[in-house]
PAZALUM-336494 format. One record per atom (N, C-alpha, C): x, y, z; residue in one letter. Coordinates in steps of 0.001 Angstrom, whole numbers, plus 500000, padded with zeros to 6 digits. Layout:
REM PAZALUM-336494
XYZa;...
//
This chain:
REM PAZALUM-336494
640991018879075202x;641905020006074945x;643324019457074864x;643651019617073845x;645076018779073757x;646459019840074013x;646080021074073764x;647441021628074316x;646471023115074633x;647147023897075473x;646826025371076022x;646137026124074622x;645279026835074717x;644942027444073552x;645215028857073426x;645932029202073966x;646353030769073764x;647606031208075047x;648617031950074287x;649699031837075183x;649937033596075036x;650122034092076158x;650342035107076521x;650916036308075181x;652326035328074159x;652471036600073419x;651686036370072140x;650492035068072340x;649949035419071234x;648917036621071413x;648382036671072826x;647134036931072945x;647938039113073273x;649167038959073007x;650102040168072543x;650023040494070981x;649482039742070242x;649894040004068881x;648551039781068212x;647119039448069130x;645626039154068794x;645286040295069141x;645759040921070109x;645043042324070374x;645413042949070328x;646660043544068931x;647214044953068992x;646773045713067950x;645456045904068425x;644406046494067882x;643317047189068695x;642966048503068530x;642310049086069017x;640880048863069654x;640302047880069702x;639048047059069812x;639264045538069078x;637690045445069051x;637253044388068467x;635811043973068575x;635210043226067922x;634020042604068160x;632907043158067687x;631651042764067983x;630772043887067107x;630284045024068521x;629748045826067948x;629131046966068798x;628064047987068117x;627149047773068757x;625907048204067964x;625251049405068685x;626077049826070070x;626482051285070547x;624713051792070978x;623911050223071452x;622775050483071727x;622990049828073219x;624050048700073668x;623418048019074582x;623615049050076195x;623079048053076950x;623142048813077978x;622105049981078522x;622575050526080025x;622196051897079790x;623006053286079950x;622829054403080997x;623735055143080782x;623239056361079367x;624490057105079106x;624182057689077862x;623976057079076866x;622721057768076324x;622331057776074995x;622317058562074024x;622345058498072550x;622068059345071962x;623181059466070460x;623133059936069685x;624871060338069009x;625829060230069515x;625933061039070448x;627034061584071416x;627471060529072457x;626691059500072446x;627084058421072912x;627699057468072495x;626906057177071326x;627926056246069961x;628971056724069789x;628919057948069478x;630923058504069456x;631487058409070278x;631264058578071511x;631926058035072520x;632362056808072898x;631791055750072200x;631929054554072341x;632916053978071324x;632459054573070279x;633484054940069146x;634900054945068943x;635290055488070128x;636411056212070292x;637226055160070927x;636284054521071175x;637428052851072619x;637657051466070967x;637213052292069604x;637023050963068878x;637713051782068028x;638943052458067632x;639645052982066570x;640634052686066216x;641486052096064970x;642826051224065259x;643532052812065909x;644930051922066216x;646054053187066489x;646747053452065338x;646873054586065359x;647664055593063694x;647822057053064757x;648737057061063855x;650104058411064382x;650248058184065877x;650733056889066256x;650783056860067967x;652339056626067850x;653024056459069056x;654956056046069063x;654483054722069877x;653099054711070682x;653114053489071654x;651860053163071879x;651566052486071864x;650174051683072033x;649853050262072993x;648716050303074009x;648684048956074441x;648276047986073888x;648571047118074743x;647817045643074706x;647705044802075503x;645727044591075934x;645500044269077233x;646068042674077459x;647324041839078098x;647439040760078102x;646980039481078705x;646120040208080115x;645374039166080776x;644391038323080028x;644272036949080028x;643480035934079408x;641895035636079749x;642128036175081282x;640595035940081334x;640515037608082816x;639495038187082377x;639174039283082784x;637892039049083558x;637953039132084829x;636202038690084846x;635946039848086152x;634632039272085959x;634080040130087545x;634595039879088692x;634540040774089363x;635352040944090696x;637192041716090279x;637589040951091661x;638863041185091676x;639489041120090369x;640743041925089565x;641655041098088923x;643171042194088703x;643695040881088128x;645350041267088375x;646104041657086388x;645055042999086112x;645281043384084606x;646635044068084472x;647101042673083411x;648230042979082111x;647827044195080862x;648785044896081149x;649230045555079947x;650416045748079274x;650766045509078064x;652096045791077617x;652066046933076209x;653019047012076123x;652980048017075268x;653799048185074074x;653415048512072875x;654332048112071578x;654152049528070583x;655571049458069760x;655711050220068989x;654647050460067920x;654165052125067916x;653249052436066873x;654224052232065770x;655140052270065636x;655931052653064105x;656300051174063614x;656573049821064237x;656896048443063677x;656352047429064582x;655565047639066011x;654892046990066504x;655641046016067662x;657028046483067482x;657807045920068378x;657301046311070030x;657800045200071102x;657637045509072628x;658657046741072828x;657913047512073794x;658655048444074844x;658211048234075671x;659531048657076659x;659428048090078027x;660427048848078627x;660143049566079475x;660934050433080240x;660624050385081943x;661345050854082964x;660561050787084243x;660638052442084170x;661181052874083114x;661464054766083184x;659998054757082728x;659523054225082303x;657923054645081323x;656661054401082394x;655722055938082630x;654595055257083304x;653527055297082749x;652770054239083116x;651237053819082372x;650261054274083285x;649069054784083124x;648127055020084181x;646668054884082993x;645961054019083863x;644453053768083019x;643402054239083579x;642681054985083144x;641293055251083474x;640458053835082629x;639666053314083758x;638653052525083061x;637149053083082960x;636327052611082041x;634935052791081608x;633962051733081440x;633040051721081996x;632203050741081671x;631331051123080639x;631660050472079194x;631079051374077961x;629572051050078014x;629044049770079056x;627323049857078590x;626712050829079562x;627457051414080213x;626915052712081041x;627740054030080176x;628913054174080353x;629246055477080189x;630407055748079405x;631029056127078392x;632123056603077383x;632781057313077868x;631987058190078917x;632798059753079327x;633403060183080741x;632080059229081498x;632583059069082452x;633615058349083734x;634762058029083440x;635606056803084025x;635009056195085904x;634851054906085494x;634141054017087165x;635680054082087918x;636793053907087337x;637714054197087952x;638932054248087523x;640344054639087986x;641545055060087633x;642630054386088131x;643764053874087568x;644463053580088616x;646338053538087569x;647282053657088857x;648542053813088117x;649399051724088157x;650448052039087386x;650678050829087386x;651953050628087936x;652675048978087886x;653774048597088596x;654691048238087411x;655555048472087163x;656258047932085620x;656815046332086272x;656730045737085436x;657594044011085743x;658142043856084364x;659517043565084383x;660214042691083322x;659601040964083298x;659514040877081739x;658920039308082100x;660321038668081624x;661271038986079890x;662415038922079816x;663239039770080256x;664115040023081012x;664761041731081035x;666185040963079842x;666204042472079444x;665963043534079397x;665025043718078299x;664510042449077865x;663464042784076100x;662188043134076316x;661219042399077590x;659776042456077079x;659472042358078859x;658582043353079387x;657934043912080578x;656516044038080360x;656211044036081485x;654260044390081556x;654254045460082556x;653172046256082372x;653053047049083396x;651453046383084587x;651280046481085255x;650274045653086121x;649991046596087163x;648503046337087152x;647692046742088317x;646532045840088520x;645948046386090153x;645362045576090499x;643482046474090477x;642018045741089957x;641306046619089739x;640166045645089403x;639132046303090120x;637518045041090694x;636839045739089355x;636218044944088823x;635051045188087792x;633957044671088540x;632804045213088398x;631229044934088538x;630735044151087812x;630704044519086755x;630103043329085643x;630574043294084510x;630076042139083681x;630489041134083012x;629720042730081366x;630896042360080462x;630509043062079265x;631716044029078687x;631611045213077954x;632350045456077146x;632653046967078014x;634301046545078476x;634585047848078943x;635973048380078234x;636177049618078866x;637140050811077994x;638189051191078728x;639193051184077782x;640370051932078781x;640669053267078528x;641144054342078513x;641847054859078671x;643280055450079545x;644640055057078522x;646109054533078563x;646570055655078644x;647635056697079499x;648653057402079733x;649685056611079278x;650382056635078711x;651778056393078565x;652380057815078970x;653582057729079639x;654439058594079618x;655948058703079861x;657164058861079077x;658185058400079407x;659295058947078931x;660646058532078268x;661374059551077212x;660812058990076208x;660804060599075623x;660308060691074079x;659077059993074157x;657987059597075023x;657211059245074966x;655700059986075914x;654858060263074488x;653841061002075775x;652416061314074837x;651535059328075431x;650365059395074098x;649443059310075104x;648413059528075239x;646842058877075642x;645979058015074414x;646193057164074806x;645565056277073920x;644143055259074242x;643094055018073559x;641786054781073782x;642028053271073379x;641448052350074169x;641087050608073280x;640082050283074402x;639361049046074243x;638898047975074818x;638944046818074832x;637991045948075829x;638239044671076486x;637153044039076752x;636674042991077065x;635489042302077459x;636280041582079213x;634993041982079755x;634803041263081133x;633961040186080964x;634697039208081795x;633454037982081606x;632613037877082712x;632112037203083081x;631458036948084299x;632327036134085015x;632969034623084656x;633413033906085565x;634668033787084655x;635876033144085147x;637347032561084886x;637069031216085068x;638193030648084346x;638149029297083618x;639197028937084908x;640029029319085597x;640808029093086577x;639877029033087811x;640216029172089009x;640144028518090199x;639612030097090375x;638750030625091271x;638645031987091479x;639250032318093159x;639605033288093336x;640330033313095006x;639154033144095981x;639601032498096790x;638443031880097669x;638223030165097188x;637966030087096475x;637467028854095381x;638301027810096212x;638064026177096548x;638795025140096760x;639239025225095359x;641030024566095990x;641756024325094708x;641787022628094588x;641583022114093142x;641813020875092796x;642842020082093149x;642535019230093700x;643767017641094344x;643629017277093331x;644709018011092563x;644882016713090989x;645971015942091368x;645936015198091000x;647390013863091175x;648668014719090067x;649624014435090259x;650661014637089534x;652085014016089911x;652958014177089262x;653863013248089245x;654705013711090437x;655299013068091428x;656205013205092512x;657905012234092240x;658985012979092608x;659840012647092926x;660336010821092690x;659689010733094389x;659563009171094662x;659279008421093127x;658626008744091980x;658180007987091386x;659142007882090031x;659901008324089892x;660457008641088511x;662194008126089157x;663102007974088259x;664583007690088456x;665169009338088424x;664709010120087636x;665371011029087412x;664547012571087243x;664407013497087885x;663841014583087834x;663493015309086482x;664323014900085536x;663848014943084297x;662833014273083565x;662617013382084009x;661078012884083718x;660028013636083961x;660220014818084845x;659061015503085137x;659218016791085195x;660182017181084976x;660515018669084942x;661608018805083916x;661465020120083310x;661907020478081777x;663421021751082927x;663472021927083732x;664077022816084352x;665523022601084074x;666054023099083854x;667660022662083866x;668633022654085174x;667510023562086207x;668344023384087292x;667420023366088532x;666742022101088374x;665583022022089371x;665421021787090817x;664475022726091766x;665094022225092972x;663870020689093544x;664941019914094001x;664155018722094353x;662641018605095254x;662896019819096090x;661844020396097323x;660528020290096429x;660365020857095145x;659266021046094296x;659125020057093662x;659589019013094093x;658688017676093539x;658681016515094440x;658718016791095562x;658616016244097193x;656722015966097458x;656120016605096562x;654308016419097132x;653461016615095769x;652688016178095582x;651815016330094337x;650816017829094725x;650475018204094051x;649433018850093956x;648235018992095091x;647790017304095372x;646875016633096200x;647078016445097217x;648735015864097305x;649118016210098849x;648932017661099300x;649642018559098933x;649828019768099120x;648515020406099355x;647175020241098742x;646221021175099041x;645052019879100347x;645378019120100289x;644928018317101448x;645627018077102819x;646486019035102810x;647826019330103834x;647070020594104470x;646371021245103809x;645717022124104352x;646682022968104993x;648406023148104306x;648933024026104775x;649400024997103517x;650310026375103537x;650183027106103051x;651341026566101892x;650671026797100195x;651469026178099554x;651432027139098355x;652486027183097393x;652799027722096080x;652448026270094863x;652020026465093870x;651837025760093105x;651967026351091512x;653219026016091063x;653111026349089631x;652940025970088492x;652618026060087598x;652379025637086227x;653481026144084845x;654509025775085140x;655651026056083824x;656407024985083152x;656261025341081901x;657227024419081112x;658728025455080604x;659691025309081298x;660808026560080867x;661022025867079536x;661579024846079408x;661844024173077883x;661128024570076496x;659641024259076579x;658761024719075429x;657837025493075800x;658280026569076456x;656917027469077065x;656826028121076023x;655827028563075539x;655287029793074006x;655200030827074239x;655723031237075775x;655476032878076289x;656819033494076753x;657519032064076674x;659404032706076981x;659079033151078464x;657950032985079551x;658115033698080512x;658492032489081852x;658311031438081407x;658224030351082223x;658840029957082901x;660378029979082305x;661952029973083107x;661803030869083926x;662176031945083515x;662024033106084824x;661209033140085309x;659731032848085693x;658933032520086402x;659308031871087700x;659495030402086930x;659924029519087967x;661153029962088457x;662216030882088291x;663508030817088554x;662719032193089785x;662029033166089829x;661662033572090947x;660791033186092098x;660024031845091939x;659535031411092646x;660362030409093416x;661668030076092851x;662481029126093712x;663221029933094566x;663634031420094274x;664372032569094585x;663614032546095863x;661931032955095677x;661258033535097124x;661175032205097822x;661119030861097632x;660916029751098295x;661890029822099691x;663025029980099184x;664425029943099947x;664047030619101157x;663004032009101142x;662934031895102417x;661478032274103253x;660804031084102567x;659325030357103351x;659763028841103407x;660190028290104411x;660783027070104368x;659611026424105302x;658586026871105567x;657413026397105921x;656167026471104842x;656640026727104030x;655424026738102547x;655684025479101731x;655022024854101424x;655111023928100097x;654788024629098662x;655887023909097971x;656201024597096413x;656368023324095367x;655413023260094675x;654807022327093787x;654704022962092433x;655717022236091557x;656302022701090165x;655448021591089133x;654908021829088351x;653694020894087624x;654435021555086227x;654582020388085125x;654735020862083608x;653322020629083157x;652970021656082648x;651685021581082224x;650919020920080524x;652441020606080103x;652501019203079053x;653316018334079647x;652598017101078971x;653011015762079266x;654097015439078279x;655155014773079537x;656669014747079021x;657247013037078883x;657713013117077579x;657926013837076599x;657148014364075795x;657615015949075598x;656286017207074818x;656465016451073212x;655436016497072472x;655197015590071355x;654798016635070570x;655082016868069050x;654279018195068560x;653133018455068835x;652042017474069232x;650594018134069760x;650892018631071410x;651556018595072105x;651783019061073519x;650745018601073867x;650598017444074453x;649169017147074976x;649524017512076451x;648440018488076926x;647720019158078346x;647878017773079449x;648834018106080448x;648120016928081557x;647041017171082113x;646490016344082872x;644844016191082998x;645182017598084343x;646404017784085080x;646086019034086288x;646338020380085854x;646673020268084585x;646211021813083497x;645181021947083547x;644303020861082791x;642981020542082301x;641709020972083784x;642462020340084799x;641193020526085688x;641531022294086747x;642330022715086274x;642709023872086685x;642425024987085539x;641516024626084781x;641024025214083773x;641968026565082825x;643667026279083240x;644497027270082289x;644625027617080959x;644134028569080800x;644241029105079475x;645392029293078422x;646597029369079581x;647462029694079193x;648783029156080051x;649931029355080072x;650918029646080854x;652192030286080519x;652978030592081923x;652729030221083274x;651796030772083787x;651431030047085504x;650325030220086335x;651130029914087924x;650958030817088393x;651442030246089799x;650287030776090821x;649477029671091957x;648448030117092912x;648972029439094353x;648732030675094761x;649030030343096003x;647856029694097117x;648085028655097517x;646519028053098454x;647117027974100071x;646145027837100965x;645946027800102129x;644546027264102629x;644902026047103606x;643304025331103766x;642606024524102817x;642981024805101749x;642649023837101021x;641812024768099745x;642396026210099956x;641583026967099042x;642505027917098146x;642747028503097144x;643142029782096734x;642997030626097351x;644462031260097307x;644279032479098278x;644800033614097145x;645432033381096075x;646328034148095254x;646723033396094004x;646319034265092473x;646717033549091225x;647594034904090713x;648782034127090167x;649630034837089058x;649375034304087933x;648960035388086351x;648910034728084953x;650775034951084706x;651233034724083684x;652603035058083171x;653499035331084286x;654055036266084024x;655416037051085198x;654540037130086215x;655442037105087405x;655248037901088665x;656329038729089598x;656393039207090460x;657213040144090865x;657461039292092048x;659179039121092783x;659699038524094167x;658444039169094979x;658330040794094882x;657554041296095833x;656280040659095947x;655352040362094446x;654291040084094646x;654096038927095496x;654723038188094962x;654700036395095801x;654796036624097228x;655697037097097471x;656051037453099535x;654790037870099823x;654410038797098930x;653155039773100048x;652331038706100327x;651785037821099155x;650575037301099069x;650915035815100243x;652630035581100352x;652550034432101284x;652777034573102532x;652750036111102674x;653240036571104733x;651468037560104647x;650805037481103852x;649299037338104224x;648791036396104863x;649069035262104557x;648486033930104804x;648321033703106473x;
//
């Protein structure tokens, strides 16, 4: 794998579309019948006459726990909106059981990933199993007020580390080893603390650590700087946590961006990625943005 294969605003501009894939509105069980196919129907229709429409951004969706992206773009030119005035609320469906009936509901948290241009709204929400499920989207906001139908595929497993999961002692580049912090970090204003331990130290320390994955320089999701610029923000005050900043191309980035091998064995799809470990395990993964709040909660859990 020579560079990341899908970056957050592509996988914004792959799915701003009402479905996808085939559907033959037999599998499964649950309802059957006509009245079932239309129902199923209805999660696979582009959007027309909408002002706003989603798009699911998380990369890998799987069973169990997960931490689902949505953003949201103009029906009329397809541009991002992003408001924290705007609320999103999803009913989900598991379409190989039921069209009509929602397994569950839930409201969301708005996050700026650029402010003031481009936000996600996020919630947190367990799937059962692996297959083709449905949303139904509230938007509601000024001048704004659609319910809108799409879907998504659940997988069974993630290509990342799953919570619980030992996290990989990959080697990576430290401090000590380089003349100049720019050899290993694209940051323009980097703090030294985050390149004090590799990866390997840090999760064989078996103490409680942050570990990120950003390139601010050539990130393809624009979210990477600010990423890292809030994870150095919340560092300041866990001064008993280790915080391990990894570019997830090898520097100098070359037009193929070749993947370092602790992308590669951390199986990222994408970036940024920030996981939080303890013991020597995952305790907490961020895809793209995250919130000051989110990071604290997940490191005064520990």
């Amino acid at each position: 794998m020579k560079r990341l294969f899908v970056s957050l605003v592509a996988a914004f501009v792959l799915a701003a579309c009402g479905g996808g894939g085939d559907d033959d509105g037999d599998a499964g069980g649950g309802d059957d019948g006509p009245s079932r196919t239309s129902a199923r129907e209805s999660f696979q229709q582009p959007f027309t006459d909408v002002k706003a429409y989603p798009v699911f951004v998380s990369s890998e969706v799987t069973v169990g726990e997960n931490r689902f992206l949505v953003g949201l773009l103009s029906g009329r030119n397809d541009a991002p909106i992003a408001s924290p005035d705007i609320e999103v609320s999803i009913d989900f469906f598991d379409l190989e059981q039921s069209a009509e009936r929602p397994v569950d509901s839930r409201t969301t948290d708005f996050l700026w990933t650029v402010k003031p241009r481009t936000g996600l709204y996020v919630t947190d929400i367990a799937f059962d199993s692996p297959g083709r499920w449905g949303a139904e989207v509230s938007i509601d906001g000024p001048k704004l007020d659609e319910t809108v139908k799409a879907s998504f595929d659940v997988m069974e497993e993630a290509t990342t580390p799953e919570i619980g999961d030992p996290a990989p002692a990959s080697d990576t580049p430290t401090a000590d080893e380089v003349s100049d912090l720019s050899k290993i970090s694209t940051d323009g204003d980097p703090n030294p603390r985050f390149y004090d331990m590799s990866i390997a130290d840090a999760v064989r320390s078996g103490e409680p650590s942050v570990i990120t994955f950003a390139t601010p320089k050539f990130c393809q999701t624009a979210t990477c700087g600010p990423t890292l610029g809030i994870v150095k923000r919340v560092a300041k005050g866990f001064r008993d946590v280790n915080f391990v900043h990894v570019e997830p191309y090898e520097l100098p980035v070359t037009a193929q961006r070749k993947v370092v091998p602790a992308a590669q064995e951390w199986g990222l799809p994408t970036e940024p990625w920030v996981f939080v470990i303890d013991n020597g395990r995952v305790q907490a993964k961020f895809e793209g943005s995250l919130s000051p709040g989110e990071l604290k909660a997940a490191l005064q859990s520990l």
